[in-house]
Each structure stands twice: as structure tokens, then as C-alpha cells.
N, C-alpha and C positions, 0 to 999 in steps of 0.2 A: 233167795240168793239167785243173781242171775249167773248164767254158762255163759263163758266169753270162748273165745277161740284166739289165741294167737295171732296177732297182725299178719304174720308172713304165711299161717296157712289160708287165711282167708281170703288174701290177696292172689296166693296161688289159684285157692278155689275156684275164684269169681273168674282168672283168667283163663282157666280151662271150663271154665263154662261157657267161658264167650268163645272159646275157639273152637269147641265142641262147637255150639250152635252154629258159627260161621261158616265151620267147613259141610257143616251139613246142610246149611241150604244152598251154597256155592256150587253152582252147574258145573260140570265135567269140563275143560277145553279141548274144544275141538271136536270133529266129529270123533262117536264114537266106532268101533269096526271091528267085524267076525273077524276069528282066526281067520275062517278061509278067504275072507277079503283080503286081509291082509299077507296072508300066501300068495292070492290072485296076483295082489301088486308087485309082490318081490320077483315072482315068475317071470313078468312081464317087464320088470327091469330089466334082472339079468338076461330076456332075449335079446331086448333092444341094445345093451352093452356086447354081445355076444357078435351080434349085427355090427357094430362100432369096428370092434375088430377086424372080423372078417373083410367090412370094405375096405379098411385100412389098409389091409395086409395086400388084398388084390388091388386096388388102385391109388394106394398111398394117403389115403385121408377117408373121410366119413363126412356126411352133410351136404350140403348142395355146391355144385361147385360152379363158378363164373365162366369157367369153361367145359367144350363136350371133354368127355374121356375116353380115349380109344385105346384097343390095346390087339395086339394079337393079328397086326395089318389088317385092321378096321374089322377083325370077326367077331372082338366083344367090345361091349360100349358100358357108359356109366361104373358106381362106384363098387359094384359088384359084378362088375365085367360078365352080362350077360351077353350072349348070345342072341340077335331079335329071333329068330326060329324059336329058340326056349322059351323068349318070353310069351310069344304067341302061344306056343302047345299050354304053358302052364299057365295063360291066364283063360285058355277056355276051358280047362280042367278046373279051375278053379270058379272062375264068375261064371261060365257057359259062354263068353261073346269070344266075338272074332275079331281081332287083329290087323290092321296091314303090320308090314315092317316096316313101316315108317313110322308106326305109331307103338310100336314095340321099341323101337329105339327111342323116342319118348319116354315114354314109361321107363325106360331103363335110366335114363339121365335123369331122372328127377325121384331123388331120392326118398322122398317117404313111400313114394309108389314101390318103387326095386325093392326097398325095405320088408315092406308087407308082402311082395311075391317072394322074398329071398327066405322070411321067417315062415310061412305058408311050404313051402320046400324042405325046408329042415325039419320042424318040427312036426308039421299035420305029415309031411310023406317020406321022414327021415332020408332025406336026400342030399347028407351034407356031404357024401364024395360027390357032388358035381361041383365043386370048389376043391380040386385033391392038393393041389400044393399047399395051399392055405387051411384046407382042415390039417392037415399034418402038423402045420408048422404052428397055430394055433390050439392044438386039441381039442377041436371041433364037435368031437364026438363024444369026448368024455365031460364037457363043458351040455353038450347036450343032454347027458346021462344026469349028466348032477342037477339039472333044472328039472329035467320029470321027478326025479329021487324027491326032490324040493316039494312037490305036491301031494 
């Protein structure tokens, strides 16, 4: 006597056979990534969002803009209204070179530069009251606290 199986379990069978085997040799998409890469990434968002803000707040928009920015009878420039003296001190604090102020106010108008000295200040030398109206009115600092807490 032969063993039969029922058409519809067998049919189940065979299809979770094939999907079992499918999904098991089907490569992952996309790359794959550590936790803490994936911490790295979010961190580095919300600076750059945090940055978004802040230039916002002090010169009304974020990104590069068609024209200079001046603020403060021409004592700060670009979209994080530095100061060129500041950006001088903190970029030889930072990279070791030197400066003119002409080339600080440069650097300050072009935005991914200002960017990377403005997050360099906050974060590496918690310096976000040198922006005091706009830490306030943003919460600069608790927005700061919650991105270390993040790591």
C-alpha cells in the first residue's frame, strides 16, 4: 500500500520548501552596519540638523547663500554670524594655520566651512553660549546633552 499525503499539504510543503531555500540564499539588502555605526550616523545627523537651526535662527536660513551676510554693523558675517577674529582664533585652535581676516570672512560665508568650525565649538569645546540668543531660544544645550546621551 502506498502513503499519499493530501494534495493541499503537500503543496504547502513544497512551497515552504521553496521559500525556506529562497530566502536563505537571498543576500541581505543593502549594506549591512554595527550598532555603533549606526549611532555614528544618527549623531552626526542630529549635529548637522542642530547646525540647520542655529544658522537659521542667527541669520535666517541655513546653506549657502547668493549673497554675503552681514549682521551686527558688519562685526559678524555668514550664516552663523561669526565674528572673523573668532574664526581666526578657532581655526588655529583647531587646524593649527593662520588666518587673515579676509580669509576668515570667507570661511565664514561659505557654509560647509562655518558649519564644521561652528560643530568643532559646540561639541569638541562645548561652546554653545557663544551663540547666547539663539542657544536660548533654540535649547542649544539640551539638544547638545541629548546628542552625547545618544552615544
Amino acid at each position: 500500500m502506498k502513503a499519499t499525503l493530501p494534495l493541499g499539504l503537500l503543496v504547502s510543503s513544497l512551497a515552504l520548501a521553496g521559500c525556506v531555500q529562497h530566502t536563505a540564499s537571498k543576500a541581505l539588502p543593502g549594506p549591512v552596519v554595527s550598532v555603533q555605526e549606526a549611532k555614528a550616523y544618527y549623531v552626526e545627523k542630529r549635529k548637522d540638523e542642530v547646525l540647520r537651526e542655529l544658522a537659521t535662527c542667527e541669520s535666517g536660513g541655513h546653506g549657502d547663500s547668493d549673497r554675503l551676510i552681514i549682521g551686527g554693523r558688519g562685526a559678524y558675517v555668514g550664516r552663523f554670524q561669526f565674528s572673523p577674529p573668532t574664526v581666526v582664533a578657532y581655526v588655529k585652535l583647531r587646524e593649527g594655520r593662520e588666518l587673515s581676516l579676509s580669509e576668515a570672512k570667507e570661511l565664514a560665508h561659505d557654509y560647509d566651512q562655518a558649519a564644521e568650525l561652528a560643530k568643532f565649538m559646540i561639541f569638541d569645546l562645548d561652546r554653545a553660549g557663544d551663540w547666547p540668543l539663539c542657544s536660548r531660544k533654540i535649547g542649544l544645550r539640551a539638544q547638545v546633552e541629548e546628542i552625547r546621551s545618544a552615544l
